[in-house]
N, C-alpha and C positions, 0 to 999 in steps of 0.2 A: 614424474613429469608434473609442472606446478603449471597450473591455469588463471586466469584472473576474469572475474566477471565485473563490469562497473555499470550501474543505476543511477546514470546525473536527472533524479530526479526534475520537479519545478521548484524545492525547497528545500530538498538535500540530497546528497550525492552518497553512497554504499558501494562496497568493494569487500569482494571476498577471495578470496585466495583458496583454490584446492589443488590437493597432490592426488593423482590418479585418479581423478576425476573424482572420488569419494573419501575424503578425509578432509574435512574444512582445516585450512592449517591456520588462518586467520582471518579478521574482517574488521571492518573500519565503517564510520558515519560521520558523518558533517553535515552542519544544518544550513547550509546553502545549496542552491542548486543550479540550474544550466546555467552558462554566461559567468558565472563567478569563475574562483581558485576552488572551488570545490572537489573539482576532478582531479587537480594536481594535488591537494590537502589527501584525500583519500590513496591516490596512489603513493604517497610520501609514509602515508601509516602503516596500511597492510605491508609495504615492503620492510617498514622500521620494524615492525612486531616479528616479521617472519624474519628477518635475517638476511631476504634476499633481495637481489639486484634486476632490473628490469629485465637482462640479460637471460634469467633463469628463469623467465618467464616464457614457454614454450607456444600461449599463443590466448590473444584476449577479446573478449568480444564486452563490447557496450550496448548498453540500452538507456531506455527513457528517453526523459524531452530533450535532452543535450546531446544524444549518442553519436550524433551526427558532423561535432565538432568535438571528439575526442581523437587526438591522430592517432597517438598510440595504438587502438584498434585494431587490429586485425579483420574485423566486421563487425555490422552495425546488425540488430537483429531486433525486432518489436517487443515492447513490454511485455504485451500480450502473449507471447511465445515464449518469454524467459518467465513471467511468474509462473508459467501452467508449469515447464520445465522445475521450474522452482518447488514449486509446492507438492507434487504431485512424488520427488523425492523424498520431500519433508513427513507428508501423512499420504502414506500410500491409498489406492482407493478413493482419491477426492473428485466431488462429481461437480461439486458448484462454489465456484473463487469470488468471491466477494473484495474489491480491493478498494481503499479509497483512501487516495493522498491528496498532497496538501492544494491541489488544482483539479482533480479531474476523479474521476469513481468510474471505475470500470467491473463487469461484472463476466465469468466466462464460464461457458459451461464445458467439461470436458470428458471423455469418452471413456472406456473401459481397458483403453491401451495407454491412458495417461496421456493421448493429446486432446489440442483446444477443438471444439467441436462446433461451437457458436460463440456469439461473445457482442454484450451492449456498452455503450462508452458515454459517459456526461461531460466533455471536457467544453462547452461553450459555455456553460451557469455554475457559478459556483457553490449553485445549492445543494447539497449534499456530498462536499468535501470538507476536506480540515482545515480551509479557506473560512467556510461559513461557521464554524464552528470558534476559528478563531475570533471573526466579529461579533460572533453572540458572546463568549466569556467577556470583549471588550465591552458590553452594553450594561453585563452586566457583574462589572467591575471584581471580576475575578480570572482565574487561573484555567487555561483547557485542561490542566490536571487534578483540576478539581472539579471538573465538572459531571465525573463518572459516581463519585463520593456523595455529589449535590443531587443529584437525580435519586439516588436510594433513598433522600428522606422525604421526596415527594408524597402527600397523604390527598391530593386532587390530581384526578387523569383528565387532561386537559391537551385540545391541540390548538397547534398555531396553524392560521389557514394559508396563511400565504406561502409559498416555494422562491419566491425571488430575494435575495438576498436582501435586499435594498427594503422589501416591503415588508420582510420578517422582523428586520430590524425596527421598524415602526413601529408594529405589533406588540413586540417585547417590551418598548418601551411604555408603548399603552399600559401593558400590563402591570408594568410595574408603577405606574403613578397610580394605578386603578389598585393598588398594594396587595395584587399576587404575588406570594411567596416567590423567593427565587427558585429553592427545590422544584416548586413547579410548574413554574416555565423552564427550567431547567429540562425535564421529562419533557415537555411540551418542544423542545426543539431536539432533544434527541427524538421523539417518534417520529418529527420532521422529516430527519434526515432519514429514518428507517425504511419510510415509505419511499424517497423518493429511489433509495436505493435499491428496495425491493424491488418499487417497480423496474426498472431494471433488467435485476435479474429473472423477474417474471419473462423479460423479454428474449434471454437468452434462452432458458430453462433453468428450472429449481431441482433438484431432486439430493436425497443424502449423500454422502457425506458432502456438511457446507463448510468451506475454511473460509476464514477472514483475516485480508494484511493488509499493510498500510501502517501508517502511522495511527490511525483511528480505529485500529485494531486493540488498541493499550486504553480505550475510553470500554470504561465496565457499564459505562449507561447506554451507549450507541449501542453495544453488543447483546445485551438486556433485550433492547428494544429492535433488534433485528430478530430476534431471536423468537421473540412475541408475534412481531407480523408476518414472519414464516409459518410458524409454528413448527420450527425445528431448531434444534442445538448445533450450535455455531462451534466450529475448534479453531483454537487462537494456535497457528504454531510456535517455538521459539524465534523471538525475533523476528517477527512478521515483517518489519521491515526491509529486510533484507532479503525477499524471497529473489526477489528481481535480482539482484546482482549475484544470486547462488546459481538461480537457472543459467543467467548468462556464465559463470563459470564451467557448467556441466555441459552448456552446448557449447561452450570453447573447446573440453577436452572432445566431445562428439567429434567435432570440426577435425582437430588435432590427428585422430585416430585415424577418420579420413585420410584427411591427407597423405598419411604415411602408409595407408595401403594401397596408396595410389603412386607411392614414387617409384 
C-alpha cells in the first residue's frame, strides 16, 4: 500500500512516497512554496520517480503553511504533528526537535512514546529563520551556502545585539564599514539566531537526544552555534528537510490502517 506525505512549506514544498508505511520508495523538493505550482511540481515528481499514478495512491495527508489548499488531501494535519511523526522514525529516542524554515522556527519537545509533548513557535519575526539569514548573506554579499564555511574562520567572538531583522541588518552594516571581518560577523549572526532559537526551545523543554531540520539544518555554522548554547550535540538527520512530508506519509498509512479496521 503506497502513501504520500506533502509539506507546502512558505519556501518550498516536499513529498514523499512510502510503501507500507516503512520503506521510502521515493521523495521530491521544490524551492517554492504555498500559493505556487509547488504542490502540483512535487506531486508530478515523486509519482515520475516511483512509476506510479495518483490512483495507487491509497491515501494522502498534507501539512505546512499550504496544507489547507491542497485538494488532493485526504487530511490536513499540523507541522508539528508530522515532524515529531517524522523524526522520531528517523532517530529513534528524540527528545528535543529543533526546526527552522524558511519563515517561521518552531521548537518541540516530545515524550518517551515518540509523541509531541510541548512545543514554542516564532512565526510573526523573522529572526531566527532562513528568512534572516538570507538577508544577512544579502548584506553581506554572499551565498547562505557559504555561510557555514565563513563562520569556521572566525578568529573574534563577537555578538550582534539586535533580534529584529530590520535592526540587525543595520548592525551588520555598521560593522562592516567599522571593517569587521566578514568570518566574524558571520559567527556573530549565526550565535544570533542560536540564541533566539534556544530560547525557544528553553520554552518547550531541552533535554538529549536534540535533532535538528529545516533547511537551516544544512548551515554547519548555525548548528556549531546551537550546539554551544545548549551545551549539547545536535543530530542532523538525512535530509532534514523532508521530516515533515515523511511524518505526514507515516500518519497517512496510520490513517489508512485505521480506516480499514473499521470497514
Amino acid at each position: 500500500m503506497y502513501t504520500l506525505g506533502i509539506d507546502i512549506g512558505s519556501t518550498a514544498t516536499k513529498g514523499v512516497i512510502l510503501r507500507d508505511g516503512n520503506e521510502i520508495i521515493t521523495m521530491a523538493k521544490v524551492n517554492v512554496g504555498a500559493g505556487t505550482s509547488g504542490s502540483q511540481r512535487v506531486l508530478d515528481g515523486v509519482l515520475s520517480q516511483s512509476g506510479l499514478g495518483v490512483s495507487d495512491i491509497k491515501y494522502i495527508v498534507a501539512t505546512g503553511y499550504g496544507r489547507n489548499r491542497f485538494e488532493l488531501a485526504y487530511q490536513q494535519i499540523s507541522e508539528l504533528s508530522c515532524h515529531t511523526k517524522g523524526v522520531s522514525y528517523l532517530v529513534p529516542g528524540v527528545s528535543t526537535i529543533i526546526d527552522i524554515g524558511g519563515q517561521d522556527a518552531k521548537t518541540i519537545k516530545v515524550n518517551n512514546k515518540g509523541k509531541m509533548e510541548s512545543f514554542a513557535m516564532n512565526e510573526k519575526c523573522a529572526a531566527g529563520t532562513g528568512r534572516f539569514l538570507d538577508v544577512m548573506a544579502g548584506v553581506l554579499e554572499t551565498t547562505v551556502d557559504q555561510l557555514g564555511a565563513l563562520s569556521a574562520q572566525a578568529n573574534l567572538d563577537m555578538d550582534i545585539s539586535s533580534t529584529c531583522t530590520v535592526f540587525a541588518e543595520s548592525e551588520v552594516i555598521s560593522l562592516l564599514s567599522n571593517g569587521v571581518g566578514i568570518p566574524n560577523i558571520v559567527l556573530a549572526i549565526h550565535k544570533s539566531v542560536a540564541k533566539r532559537v534556544c530560547g525557544l526551545a528553553r520554552r518547550a523543554g531541552v533535554s538529549p537526544l536534540v535533532v535538528m531540520t529545516g533547511g537551516v539544518a544544512q548551515n554547519s555554522g548555525v548548528v556549531r552555534a546551537i550546539e554551544k548554547e545548549l551545551d549539547l550535540p545536535v543530530t542532523i538527520p538525512s535530509n532534514p528537510q523532508m521530516t515533515g512530508a515523511l511524518g505526514a506519509a507515516l500518519l497517512a498509512y496510520e490513517a489508512l490502517l485505521e480506516n480499514k479496521s473499521t470497514v
